[in-house]
N, C-alpha and C positions, 0 to 999 in steps of 0.2 A: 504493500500500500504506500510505499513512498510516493511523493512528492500528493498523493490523494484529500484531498477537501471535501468533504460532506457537503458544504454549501454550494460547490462546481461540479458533483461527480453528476450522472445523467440520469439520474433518480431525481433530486432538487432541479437541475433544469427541465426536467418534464414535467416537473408539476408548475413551475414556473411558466411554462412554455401554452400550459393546459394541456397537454398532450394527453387526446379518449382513451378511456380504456376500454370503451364498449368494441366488445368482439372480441380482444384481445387475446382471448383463451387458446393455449394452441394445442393441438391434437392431443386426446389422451384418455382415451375412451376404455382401457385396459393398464395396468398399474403392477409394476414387480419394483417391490419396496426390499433393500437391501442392507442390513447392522452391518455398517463399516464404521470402526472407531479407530483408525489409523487416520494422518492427516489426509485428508481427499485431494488430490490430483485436479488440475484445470477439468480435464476429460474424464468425470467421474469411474468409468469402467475401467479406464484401465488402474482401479486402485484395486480389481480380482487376484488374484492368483491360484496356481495350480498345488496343490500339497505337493513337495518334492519327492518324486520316487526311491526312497532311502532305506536300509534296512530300520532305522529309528521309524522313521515315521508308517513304517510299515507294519510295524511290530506293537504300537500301541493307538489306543484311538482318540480320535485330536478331541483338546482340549478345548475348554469353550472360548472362544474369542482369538485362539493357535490359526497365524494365519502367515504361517513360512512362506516365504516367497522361492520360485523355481525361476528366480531372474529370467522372468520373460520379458521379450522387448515391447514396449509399446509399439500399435500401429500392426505389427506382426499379425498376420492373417491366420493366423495357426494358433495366436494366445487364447486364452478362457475368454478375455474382454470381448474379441472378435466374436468368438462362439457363439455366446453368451446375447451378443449384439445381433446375431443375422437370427437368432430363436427369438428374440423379441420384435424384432420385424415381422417374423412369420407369423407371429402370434398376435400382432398390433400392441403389446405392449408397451407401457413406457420405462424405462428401469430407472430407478433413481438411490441414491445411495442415502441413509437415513442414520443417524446418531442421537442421543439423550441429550437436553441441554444441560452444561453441568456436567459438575463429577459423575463418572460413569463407572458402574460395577462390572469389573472387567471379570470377575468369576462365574458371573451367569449368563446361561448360553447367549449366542448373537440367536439375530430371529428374522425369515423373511415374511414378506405377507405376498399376497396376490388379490389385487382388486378388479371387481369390473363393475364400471361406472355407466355401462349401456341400458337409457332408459327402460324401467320394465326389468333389468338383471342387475340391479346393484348389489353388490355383496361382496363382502371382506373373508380372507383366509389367514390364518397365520401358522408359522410354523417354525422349529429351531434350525440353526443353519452351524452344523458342525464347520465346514469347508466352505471356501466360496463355489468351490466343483461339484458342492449340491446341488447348486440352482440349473444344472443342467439336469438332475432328476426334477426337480420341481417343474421345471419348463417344460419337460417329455410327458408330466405328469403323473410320475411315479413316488411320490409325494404331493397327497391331497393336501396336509395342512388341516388343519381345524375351524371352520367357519366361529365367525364373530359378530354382533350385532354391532359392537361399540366402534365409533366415527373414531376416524383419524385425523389430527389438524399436521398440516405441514407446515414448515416457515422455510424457507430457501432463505442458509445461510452463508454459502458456500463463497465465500473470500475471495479464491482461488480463480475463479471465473470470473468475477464484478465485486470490485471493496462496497458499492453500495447495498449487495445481496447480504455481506456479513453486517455493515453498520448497523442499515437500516430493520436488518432482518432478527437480531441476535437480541434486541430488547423488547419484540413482539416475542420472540420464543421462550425468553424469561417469564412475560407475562403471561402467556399459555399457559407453559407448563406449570407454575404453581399453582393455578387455579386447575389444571387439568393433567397431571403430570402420566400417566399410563396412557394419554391419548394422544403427548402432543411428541412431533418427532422435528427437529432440525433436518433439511435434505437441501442433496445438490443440485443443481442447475434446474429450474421448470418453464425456462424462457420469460422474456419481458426482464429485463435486467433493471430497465429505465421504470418498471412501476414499482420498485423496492420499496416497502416491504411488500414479496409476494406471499399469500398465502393460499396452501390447497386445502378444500375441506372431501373428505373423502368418505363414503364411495360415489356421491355424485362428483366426484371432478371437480369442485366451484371454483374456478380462481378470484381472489382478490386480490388488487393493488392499491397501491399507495397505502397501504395499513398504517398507521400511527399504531403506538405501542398498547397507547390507554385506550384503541376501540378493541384489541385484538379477542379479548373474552365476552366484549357482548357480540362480537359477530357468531363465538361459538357458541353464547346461547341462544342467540336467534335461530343457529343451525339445528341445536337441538330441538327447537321447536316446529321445525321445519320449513321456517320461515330465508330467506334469502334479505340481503340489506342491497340495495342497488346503488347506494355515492361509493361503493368501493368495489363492485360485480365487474369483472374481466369477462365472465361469462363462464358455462361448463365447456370441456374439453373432449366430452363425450360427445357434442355437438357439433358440426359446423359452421364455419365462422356466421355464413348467410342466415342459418336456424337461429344462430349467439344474437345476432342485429336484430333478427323480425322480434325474438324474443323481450329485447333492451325498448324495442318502437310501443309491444302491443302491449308491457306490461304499464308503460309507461301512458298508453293512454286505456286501459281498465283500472288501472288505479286512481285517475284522475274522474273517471264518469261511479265507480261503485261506490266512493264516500267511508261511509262506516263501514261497507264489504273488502275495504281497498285489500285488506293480507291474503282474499282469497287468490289475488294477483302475484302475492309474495311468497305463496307456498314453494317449495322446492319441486313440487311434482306437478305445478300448472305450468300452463301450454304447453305440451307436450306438443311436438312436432308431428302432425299426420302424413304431408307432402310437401317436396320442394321438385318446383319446376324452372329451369331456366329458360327466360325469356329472351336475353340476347347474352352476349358476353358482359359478363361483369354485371348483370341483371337478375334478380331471382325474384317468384312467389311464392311467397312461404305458407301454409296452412297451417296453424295451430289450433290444439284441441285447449277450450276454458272450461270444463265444468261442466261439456256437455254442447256446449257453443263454440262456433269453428269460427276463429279470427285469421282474415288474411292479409299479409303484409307482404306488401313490397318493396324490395330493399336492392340499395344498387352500392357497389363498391369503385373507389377509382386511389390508383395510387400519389401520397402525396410526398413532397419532398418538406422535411424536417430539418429546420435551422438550427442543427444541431446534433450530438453524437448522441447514438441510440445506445449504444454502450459506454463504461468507462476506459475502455481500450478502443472505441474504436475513433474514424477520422469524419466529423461532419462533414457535408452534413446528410441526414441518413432519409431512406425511404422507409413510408411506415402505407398500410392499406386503410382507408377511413372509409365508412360506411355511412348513409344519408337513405332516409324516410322516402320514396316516391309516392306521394301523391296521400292518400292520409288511411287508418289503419280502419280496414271494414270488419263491423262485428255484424257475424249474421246470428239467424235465430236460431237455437237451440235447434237439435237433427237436421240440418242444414249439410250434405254432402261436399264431402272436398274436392277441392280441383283436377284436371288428371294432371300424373305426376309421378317422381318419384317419393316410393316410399324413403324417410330417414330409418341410414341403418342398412340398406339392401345393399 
């Protein structure tokens, strides 16, 4: 973090700048959450390793948090990270590497999870993680893991990548975890560097940006109630971007026409996506389900250029995609059929 300023990095000038976060959520509809307590690497994967073929390590069984390295190269098409990386492609997952904030008990076991945040399939697994060369049973799926009810809050605090991710990130995870400490986890990299503090609430995928420290525990208890908070929504990541926008347009104008109904707009599980159709390039109609009532929005994207570095490494000034409302959000009447289309999710 040399020569780094909190008040210049590309977190404070984005918020400076007003830089949307609506849509912003990027891909991540599927979730492989990884106990790494070694310092994390720029490229969080390649902080895996292979248990070394030795007669030691052969001869007794690894230790909890025993994580010898078989000096592989990074990059190396042939390492566990690579492995490891083209099974979570196939699998759509997202992998991210995950630690306690605070002192960490290094004698009880590490642990991975497996999330799927696809509307309709949300649901948490967890399990212990002897090796990092488990998670190639776990990805084959010969290790179910243990289903869980209980959310997971992320904080991306990852230094290594963006000093604005550890700043800004590391005094929401404080604040998490005391209020929440079994649920809340520090992780690396989840994109948006510039909306630090990010946060993931899981298993719907929600991201948040721009967190301030002192909202970080009522957004998880809004979560808890199943409620969504929108001055800090990036959108879910189970969705795409087009679904993220109609969703930011049409929650934004049923919350404004229900009044005293508005949270049924803020529920985590309203508008559900039924169809998106593209209408030209950079064009979509979006059908959303309310409660029984199909809202359709149409939403257009165009790319803008930002006076300014989208990361703190990188060289302004940057391109970001921003999305705009066409024409105004139609609520039809309750059994009201969607448009044709495609289905979200096919």
């Amino acid at each position: 973090m040399a020569g780094y300023r909190p008040e210049t990095g590309c977190a404070a000038s984005a918020e400076r700048r007003g830089d949307l976060l609506l849509a912003s959520a990027p891909p991540a509809e599927r979730w492989l959450l990884i106990e790494c307590r070694d310092p994390w690497p720029r490229t969080a994967l390649t902080a895996l390793r292979r248990q070394p073929p030795t007669a030691k390590s052969a001869d007794r069984p690894p230790i909890p948090g025993d994580r010898q390295s078989a000096n592989e190269v990074p990059g190396d098409p042939g390492s566990l990270a690579a492995e490891v990386s083209r099974l979570c492609v196939a699998g759509r997952y997202r992998p991210v590497l995950i630690r306690r904030h605070g002192r960490i008990d290094k004698t009880a076991p590490r642990q991975w999870a497996l999330v799927d945040s696809r509307p309709g399939f949300e649901s948490v697994r967890w399990g212990e993680l002897p090796t990092d060369e488990h998670l190639l049973d776990v990805l084959a799926g010969k290790d179910q893991g243990t289903p869980s009810t209980e959310p997971i809050y992320l904080v991306c605090t990852h230094g290594r990548h963006d000093a604005c991710c550890a700043v800004r990130g590391r005094p929401a995870a404080a604040a998490l975890s005391a209020a929440f400490p079994d649920r809340t986890w520090e992780c690396s990299h989840v994109g948006g560097d510039r909306f630090a503090a990010n946060l993931v609430f899981l298993p719907h995928s929600l991201f948040y940006g721009h967190v301030p420290a002192d909202e970080a525990v009522e957004l998880a208890h809004a979560y808890d109630k199943g409620l969504l908070v929108p001055e800090f929504l990036r959108g879910s990541g189970a969705l795409n971007p087009p679904v993220q926008a109609a969703q930011h347009f049409a929650r934004a104008a049923t919350v404004s026409l229900e009044g005293d109904n508005a949270a049924t707009a803020l529920a985590v599980d309203a508008l559900r996506p039924i169809s998106v159709r593209e209408l030209a390039p950079n064009r979509w109609q979006v059908a959303l389900d309310h409660h029984g009532r199909q809202i359709t929005v149409e939403v257009a994207a165009q790319m803008i250029t930002v006076d300014g570095a989208m990361t703190c490494a990188a060289v302004p000034p940057g391109r970001a995609r921003q999305f705009t409302l066409v024409n105004s959000v139609d609520l039809a009447e309750p059994g009201t059929t969607s448009p044709s289309g495609s289905v979200v999710g096919e």
